[in-house]
N, C-alpha and C positions, 0 to 999 in steps of 0.2 A: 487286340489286334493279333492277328491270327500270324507265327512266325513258320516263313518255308524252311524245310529239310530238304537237303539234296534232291529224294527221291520227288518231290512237289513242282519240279518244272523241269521241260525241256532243254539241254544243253544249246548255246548260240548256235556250234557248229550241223550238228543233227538237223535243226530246221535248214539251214543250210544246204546241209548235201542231199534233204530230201526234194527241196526247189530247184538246186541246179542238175538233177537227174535228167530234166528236160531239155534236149542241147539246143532249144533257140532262147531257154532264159540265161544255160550257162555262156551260151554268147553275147548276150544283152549282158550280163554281168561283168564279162572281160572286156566288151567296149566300155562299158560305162570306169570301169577300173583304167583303164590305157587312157580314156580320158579327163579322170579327175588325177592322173600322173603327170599328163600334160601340164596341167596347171600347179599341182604341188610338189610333183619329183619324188613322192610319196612310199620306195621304194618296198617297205614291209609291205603295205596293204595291197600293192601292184601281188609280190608274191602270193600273200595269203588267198587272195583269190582265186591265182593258179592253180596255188593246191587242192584248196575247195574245190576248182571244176575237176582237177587228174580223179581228185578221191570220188567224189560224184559220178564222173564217170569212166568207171569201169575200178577207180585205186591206180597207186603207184606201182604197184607190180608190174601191174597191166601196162603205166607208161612206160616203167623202165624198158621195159621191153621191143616195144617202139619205137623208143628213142636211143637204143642201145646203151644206156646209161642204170647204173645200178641204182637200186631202190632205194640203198642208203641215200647217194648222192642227189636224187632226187628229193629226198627228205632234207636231208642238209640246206641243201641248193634253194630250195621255196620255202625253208621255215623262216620266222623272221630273225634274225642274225645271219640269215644265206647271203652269198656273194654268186652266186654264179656265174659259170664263165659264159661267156656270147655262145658262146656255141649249145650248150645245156641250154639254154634259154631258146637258142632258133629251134632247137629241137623237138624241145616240151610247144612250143607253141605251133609248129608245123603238126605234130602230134594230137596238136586237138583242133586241126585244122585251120589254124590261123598263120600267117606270114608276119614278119617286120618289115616297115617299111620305115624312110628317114625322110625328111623334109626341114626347109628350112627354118629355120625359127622367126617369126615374123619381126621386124623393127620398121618404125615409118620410113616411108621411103623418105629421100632426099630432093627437097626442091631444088630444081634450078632456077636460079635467076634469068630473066629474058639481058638485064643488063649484061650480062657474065658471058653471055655468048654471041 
């Protein structure tokens, strides 16, 4: 059995950035990401995606710039141990053309009793 060296396969990320170059799968990628966060709360892989699309398209430079935030703190910000603040966050994502929005969080409604009223 034949063993790989480094040089013998493509890095995860690189097929990556060369897929999400395309901005209707890097958007299919951050929906699909905002909505498997819905369900897990999943808060690295929410960011790592980010990243993937900023470096994809165009690099952090390019966002910081954008978003008037520095490239470090963008690096910071969306790697995984990032925290960043709401606002970094509304920013990088208005930046790649996307908005936040809030909603409620669903729980069954409440019956009423017909005796009860």
């Amino acid at each position: 059995m034949k063993t790989l060296n480094k040089t013998d396969y493509i890095p995860h990320d690189e097929v990556w950035l060369k897929y999400l170059r395309d901005p209707k799968r890097a958007n299919y990628a951050i929906k699909l990401a905002l909505e498997e966060f819905e369900q897990d709360n999943d808060v690295d892989m929410l960011l790592n995606v980010l990243r993937l699309v900023a470096q994809a398209q165009g690099g952090l430079a390019s966002l910081a710039r954008k978003t008037d935030v520095s490239r470090q703190a963008l690096h910071e910000a969306l790697s995984p141990q990032g925290n960043p603040r709401l606002r970094t966050f509304q920013n990088v994502l208005g930046s790649l053309g996307l908005r936040m929005t809030v909603k409620p969080v669903r729980t069954p409604a409440k019956r009423v009793s017909r005796s009860a009223a």
